[in-house]
C-alpha positions as CSV (number, residue, x, y, z in Angstrom):
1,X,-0.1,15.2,14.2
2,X,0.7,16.8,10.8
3,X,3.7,15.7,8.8
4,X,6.4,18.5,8.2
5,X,5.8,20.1,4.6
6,X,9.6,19.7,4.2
7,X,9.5,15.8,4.6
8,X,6.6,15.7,2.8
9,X,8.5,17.5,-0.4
10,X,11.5,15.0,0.1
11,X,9.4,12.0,0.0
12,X,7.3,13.6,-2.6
13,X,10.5,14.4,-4.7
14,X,11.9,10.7,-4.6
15,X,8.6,9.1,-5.1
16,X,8.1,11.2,-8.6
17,X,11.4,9.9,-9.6
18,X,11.9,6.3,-8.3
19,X,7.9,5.0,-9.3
20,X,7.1,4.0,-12.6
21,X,3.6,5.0,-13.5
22,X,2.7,1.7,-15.5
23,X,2.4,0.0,-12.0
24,X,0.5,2.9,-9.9
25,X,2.5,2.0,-7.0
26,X,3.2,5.4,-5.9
27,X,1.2,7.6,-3.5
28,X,0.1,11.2,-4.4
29,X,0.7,13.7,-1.5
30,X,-2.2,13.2,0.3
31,X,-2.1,9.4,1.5
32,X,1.6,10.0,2.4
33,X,0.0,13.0,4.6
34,X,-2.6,10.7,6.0
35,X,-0.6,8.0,6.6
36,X,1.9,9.9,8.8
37,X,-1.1,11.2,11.1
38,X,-1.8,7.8,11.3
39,X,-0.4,6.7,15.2
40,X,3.1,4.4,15.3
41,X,3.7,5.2,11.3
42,X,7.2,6.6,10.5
43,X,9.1,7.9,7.9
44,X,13.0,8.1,7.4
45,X,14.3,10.1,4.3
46,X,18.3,9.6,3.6
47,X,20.6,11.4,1.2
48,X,22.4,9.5,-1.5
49,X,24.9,8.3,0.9
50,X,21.9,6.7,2.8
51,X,22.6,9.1,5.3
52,X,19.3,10.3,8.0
53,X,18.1,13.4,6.9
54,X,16.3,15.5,9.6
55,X,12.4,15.5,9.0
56,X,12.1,19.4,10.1
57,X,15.4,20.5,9.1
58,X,16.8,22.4,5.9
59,X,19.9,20.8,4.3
60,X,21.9,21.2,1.7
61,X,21.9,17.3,1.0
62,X,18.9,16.0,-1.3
63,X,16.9,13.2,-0.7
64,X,17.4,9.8,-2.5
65,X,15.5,7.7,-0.6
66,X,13.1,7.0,1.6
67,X,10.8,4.1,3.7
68,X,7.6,4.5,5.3
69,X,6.4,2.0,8.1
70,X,3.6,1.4,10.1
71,X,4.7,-0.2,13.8
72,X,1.5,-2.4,16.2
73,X,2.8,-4.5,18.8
74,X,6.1,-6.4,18.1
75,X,5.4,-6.0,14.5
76,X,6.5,-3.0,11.5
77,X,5.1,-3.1,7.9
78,X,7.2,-1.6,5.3
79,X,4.7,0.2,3.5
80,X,6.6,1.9,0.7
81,X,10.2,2.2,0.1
82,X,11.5,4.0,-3.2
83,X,15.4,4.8,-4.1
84,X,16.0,7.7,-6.9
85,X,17.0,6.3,-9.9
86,X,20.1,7.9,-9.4
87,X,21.2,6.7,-6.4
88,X,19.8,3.2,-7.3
89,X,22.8,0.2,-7.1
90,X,24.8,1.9,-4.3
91,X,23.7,0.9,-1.3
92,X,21.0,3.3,-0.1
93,X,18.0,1.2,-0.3
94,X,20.0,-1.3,2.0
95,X,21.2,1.0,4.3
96,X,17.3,2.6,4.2
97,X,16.6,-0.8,5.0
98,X,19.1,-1.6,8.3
99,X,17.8,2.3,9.6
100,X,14.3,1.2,9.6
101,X,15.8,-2.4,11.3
102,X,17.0,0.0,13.9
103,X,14.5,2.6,14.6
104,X,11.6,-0.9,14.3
105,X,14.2,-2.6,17.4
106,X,14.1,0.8,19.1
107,X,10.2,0.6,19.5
108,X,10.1,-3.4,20.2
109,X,10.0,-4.3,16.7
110,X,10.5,-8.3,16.6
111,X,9.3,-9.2,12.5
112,X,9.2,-6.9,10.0
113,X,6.8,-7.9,6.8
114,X,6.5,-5.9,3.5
115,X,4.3,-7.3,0.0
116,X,5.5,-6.0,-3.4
117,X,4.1,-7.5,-7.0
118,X,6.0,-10.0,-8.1
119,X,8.1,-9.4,-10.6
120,X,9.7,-6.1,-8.5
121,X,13.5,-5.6,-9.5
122,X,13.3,-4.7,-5.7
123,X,13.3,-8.1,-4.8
124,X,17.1,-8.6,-4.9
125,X,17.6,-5.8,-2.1
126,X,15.1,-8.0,-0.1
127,X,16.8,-11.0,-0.3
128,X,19.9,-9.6,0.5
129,X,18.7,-7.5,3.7
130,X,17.3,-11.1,4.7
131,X,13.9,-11.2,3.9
132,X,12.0,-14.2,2.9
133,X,9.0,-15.0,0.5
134,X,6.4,-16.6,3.4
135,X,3.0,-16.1,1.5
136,X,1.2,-14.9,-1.9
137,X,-1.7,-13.2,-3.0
138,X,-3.1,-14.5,-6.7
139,X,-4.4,-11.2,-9.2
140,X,-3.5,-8.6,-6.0
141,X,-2.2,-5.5,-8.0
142,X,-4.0,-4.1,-10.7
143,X,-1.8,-1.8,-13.2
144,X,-2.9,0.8,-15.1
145,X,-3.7,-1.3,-18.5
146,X,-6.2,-3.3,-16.1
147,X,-3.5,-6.4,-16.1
148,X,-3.3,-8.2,-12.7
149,X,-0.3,-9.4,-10.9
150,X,0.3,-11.8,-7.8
151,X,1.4,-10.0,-4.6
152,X,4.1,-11.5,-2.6
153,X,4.4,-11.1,0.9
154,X,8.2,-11.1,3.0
155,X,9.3,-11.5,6.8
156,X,11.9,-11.0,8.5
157,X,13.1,-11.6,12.0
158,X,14.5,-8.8,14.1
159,X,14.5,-8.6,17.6
């Protein structure tokens, strides 16, 4: 199935803002198109309230957030999550985080897991949505001077 242009151009908004080149973390257009005609992957865009936004919808409220996932089995993988710097240190990356919780339960979600380089500012909204550190990959990332960093990888029980 193809992904809605409109939540395509809200995810695309926030990842432009919230990704800092250095660490080539973000996704151009096309892999987030891919991804979402991938089967059991789902997106969920809030405003800065960490409100829903409707994926085929207009509204006057403008994205600040969003989380993709990929659901198998009992499991979902948090496969990018970005805030815009502007709505960073209110709460929307948390409640970003207890939506995909939700919607995960609602398909028989029972762990989530998500890997980010270490060193990720990110990590403190981890900690606190209750994830844990269970495993490490040495020289994972590469950033765009060449430089290597560690992966670390998180779970977290739901269901």
């Amino acid at each position: 199935m193809t992904p809605s242009p409109l939540l395509l151009d809200r995810i695309m908004a926030v990842m432009e803002a919230a990704f800092d080149p250095a660490y080539g973390e973000a996704w151009n257009r096309r892999q987030v198109a891919d991804a979402l005609t991938m089967p059991n992957t789902h997106a969920l865009v809030v405003d800065d309230n960490g409100a829903p936004l409707p994926p085929d919808a207009d509204s006057t409220r403008a994205p600040a957030g969003f989380v993709l996932t990929r659901h198998v089995l009992d499991e979902e993988e948090l496969l990018l999550i970005a805030v815009s710097p502007a709505a960073r240190r209110r709460g929307v990356g948390a409640a970003l985080i207890e939506l995909m919780f939700a919607a995960g339960k609602a398909r028989g979600t029972n762990q989530v897991f998500l890997e980010m380089r270490r060193g990720n500012p990110a990590i403190h909204l981890y900690e606190k949505t209750g994830f844990t550190p269970i495993g490490e990959r040495r020289n994972y990332y590469r950033l765009a001077n060449g430089e290597r960093i560690d992966a670390i990888t998180f779970g977290r029980t739901i269901g």
